[in-house]
C-alpha positions as semicolon CSV with decimal commas, in nm:
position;residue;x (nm);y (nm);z (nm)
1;X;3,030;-4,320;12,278
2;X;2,778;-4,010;12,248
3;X;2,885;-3,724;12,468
4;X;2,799;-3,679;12,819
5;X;2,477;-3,488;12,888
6;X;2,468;-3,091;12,937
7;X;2,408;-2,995;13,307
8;X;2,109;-2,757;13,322
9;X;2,296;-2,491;13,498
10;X;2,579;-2,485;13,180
11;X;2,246;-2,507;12,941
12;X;2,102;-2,191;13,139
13;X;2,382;-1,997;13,108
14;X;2,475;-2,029;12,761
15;X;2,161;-1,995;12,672
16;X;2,142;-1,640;12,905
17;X;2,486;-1,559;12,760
18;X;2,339;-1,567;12,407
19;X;2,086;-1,349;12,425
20;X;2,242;-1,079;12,655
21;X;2,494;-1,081;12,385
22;X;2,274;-1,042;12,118
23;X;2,015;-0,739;12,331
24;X;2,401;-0,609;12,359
25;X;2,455;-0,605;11,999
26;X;2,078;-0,419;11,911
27;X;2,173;-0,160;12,215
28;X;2,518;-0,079;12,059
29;X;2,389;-0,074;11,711
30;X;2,089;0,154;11,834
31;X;2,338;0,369;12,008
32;X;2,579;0,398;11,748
33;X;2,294;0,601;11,524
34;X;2,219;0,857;11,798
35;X;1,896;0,587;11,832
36;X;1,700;0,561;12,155
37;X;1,860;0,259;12,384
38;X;1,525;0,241;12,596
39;X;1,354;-0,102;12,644
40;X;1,092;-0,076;12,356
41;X;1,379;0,068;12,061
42;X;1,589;-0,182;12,158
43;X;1,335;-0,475;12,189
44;X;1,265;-0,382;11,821
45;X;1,585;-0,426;11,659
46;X;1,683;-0,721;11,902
47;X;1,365;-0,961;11,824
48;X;1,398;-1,054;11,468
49;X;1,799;-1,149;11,621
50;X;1,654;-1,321;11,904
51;X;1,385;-1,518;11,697
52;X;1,693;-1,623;11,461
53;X;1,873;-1,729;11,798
54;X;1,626;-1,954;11,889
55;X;1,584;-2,134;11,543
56;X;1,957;-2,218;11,569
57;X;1,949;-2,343;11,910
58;X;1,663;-2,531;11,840
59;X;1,830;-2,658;11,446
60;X;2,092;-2,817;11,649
61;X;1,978;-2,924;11,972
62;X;2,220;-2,692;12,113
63;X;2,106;-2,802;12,441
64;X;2,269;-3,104;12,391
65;X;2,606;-2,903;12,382
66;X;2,576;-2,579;12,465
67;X;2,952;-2,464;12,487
68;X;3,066;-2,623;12,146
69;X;3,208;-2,322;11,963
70;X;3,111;-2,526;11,622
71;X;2,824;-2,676;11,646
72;X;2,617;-2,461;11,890
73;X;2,799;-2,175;11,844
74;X;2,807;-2,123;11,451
75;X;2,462;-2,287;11,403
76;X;2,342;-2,007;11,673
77;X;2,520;-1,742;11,519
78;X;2,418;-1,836;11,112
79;X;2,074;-1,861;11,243
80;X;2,075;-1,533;11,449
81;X;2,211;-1,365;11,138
82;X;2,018;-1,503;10,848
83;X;1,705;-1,489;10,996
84;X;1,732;-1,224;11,197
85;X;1,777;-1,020;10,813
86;X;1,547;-1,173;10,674
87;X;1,277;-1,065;10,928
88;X;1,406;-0,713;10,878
89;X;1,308;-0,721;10,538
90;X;0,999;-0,899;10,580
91;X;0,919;-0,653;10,829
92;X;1,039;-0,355;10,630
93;X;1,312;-0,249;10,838
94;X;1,602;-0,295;10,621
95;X;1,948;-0,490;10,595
96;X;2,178;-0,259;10,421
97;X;2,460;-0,459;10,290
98;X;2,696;-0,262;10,546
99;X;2,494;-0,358;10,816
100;X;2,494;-0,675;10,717
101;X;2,855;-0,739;10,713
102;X;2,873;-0,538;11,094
103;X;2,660;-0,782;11,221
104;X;2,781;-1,100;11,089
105;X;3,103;-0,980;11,245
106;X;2,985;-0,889;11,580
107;X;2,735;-1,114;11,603
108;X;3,034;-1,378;11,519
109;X;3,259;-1,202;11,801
110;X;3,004;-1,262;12,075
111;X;2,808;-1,585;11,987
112;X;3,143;-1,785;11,880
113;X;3,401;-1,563;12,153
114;X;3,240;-1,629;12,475
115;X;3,282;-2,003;12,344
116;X;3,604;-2,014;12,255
117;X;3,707;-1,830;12,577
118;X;3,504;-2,098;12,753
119;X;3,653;-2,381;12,547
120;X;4,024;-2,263;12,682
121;X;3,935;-2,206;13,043
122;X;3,830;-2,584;13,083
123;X;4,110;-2,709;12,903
124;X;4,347;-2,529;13,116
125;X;4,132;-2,622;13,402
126;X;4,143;-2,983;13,307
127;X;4,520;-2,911;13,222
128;X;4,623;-2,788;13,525
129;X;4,421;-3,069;13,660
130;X;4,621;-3,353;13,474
131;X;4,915;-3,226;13,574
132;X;4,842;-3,174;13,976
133;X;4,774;-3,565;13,947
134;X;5,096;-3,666;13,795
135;X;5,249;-3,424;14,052
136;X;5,489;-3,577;14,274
């Protein structure tokens, strides 16, 4: 039985969630090098991030489920991360092997955490739920 079909709102929202996190990510990084954190220095380190985004919602449909921490979620974050470097260095702006690593991590901690937070609220939710039925 294929699974039910993603309301728009949830699909807005992840999709939203995503690439706040990942503007988030280019602002911190920017700020952590004494970088400017205005609109146009941190639409340039965010874009080739963003671009990668897209490619792995788009890979997977992620549409289709856009809360599953292992579908959606690591296809989004690979995606973000791989191509997102490999713009940089098409676009000559570097992927130290450091930064690499930093933002596999983060990038990991926001694209897969929001999920997995998400992923426990419902079951408790549905949880809590069950067990108000069965209540006497």
């Amino acid at each position: 039985m294929p699974a039910p079909a993603a309301r728009p709102a949830s699909i807005v929202a992840a999709i939203a969630a995503d690439v706040v996190l990942v503007v988030v990510f280019a602002a911190i990084g920017r700020a952590s090098h004494d970088e400017s954190v205005d609109a146009a220095g941190v639409w340039a380190t965010a874009w080739p991030f963003l671009v990668g985004l897209a490619v792995g919602w788009i890979a997977v449909r992620g549409w289709r489920r856009p809360l599953a921490v292992r579908s959606t979620g690591v296809a989004s974050w690979l995606a973000t991360v791989i191509v997102g470097m490999l713009l940089r260095l098409a676009t000559g702006a570097g992927a130290a092997v450091a930064f690499v690593i930093v933002a596999t991590v983060t990038l990991a901690l926001f694209l897969l955490g929001w999920r997995a937070v998400a992923a426990l609220a419902r079951r408790s939710r549905s949880r809590a739920r069950r067990d108000a039925a069965v209540a006497p």
